[in-house]
C-alpha positions in Angstrom: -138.1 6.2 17.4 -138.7 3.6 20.1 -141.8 5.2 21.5 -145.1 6.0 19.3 -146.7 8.6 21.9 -145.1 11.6 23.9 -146.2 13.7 26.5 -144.3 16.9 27.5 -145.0 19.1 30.9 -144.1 21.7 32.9 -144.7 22.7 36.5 -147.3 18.8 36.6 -149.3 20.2 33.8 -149.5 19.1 30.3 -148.3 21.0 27.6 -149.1 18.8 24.7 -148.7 15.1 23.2 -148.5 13.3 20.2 -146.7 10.8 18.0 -142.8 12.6 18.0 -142.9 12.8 14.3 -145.9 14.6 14.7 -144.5 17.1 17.2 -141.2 17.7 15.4 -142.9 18.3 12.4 -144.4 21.3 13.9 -141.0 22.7 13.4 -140.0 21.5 9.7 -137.9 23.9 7.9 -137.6 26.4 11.1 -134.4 25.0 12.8 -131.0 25.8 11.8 -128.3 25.0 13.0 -125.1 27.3 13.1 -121.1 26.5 13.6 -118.7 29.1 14.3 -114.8 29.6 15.2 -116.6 32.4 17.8 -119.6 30.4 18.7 -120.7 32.7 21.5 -120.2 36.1 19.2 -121.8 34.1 16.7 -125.1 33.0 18.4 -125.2 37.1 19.7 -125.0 37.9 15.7 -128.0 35.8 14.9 -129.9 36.4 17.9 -130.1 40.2 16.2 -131.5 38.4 12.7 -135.5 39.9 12.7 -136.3 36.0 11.5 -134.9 34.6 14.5 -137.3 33.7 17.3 -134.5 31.8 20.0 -131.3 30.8 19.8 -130.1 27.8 22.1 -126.6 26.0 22.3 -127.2 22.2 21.3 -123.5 20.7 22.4 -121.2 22.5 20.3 -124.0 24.1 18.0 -126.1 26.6 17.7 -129.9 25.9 17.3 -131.7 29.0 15.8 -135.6 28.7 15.9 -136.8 30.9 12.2 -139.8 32.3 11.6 -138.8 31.2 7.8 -134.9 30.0 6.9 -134.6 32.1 3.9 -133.9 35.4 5.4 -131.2 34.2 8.3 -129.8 31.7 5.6 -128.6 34.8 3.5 -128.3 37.5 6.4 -126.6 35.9 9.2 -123.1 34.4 7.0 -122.5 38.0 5.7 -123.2 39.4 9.4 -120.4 36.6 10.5 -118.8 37.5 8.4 -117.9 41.5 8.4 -117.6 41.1 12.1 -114.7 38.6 11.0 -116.3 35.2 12.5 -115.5 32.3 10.6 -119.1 29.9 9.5 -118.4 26.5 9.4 -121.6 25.8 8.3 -125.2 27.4 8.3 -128.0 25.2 7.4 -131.7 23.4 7.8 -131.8 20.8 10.3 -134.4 18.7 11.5 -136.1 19.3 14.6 -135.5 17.2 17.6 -137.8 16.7 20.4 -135.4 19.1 22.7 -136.0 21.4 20.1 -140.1 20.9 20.4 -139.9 21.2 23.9 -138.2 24.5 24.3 -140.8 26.0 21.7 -143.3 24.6 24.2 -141.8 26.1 26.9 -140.9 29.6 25.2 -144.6 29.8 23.5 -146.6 28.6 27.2 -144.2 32.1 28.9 -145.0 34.6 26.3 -149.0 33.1 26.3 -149.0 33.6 30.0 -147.3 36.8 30.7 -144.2 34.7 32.5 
């Protein structure tokens, strides 16, 4: 990375900071990222998994926020596929600081009622 110290905010105020390794960490082994024919009916399958916290669209991927991969790793390909969705590929990725940021953003709304 070309910066040793980041600061994220919303609304002026200061949400948290730290080295980016340190931040994205926070998320190791809790962001998967899913490929589908049907990407839309796809992300609207996993959004359903009880292990999935948020689903956003990273480009033309899906990144699913997991409470633990193991569950959604095995549940979500069979979901995909009896609703006849082709995977191109399910897996562990790691985090990036977008990905940091919406948890941010997602855990500062539910903390404050918004």
């Amino acid at each position: 990375m070309r910066f040793n110290r980041v600061i994220f905010m919303d609304h002026g105020r200061a949400l948290t900071q730290g080295a980016p390794r340190d931040l994205m960490a926070r998320l190791n082994g809790r962001v998967l990222e899913l490929a589908a024919v049907q990407q839309m009916a796809a992300r609207e399958i996993a959004a359903e998994d009880p292990d999935v916290e948020d689903v956003h669209t990273f480009g033309e991927y899906v990144h699913l926020r997991v409470r633990s991969a193991e569950g959604p790793l095995t549940r979500i390909p069979q979901k995909l596929a009896a609703a006849g969705i082709t995977l191109h590929h399910l897996h562990a990725v790691v985090p990036t600081l977008e990905d940091v940021f919406i948890n941010l953003l997602e855990t500062e709304s539910v903390t404050n009622g918004k």
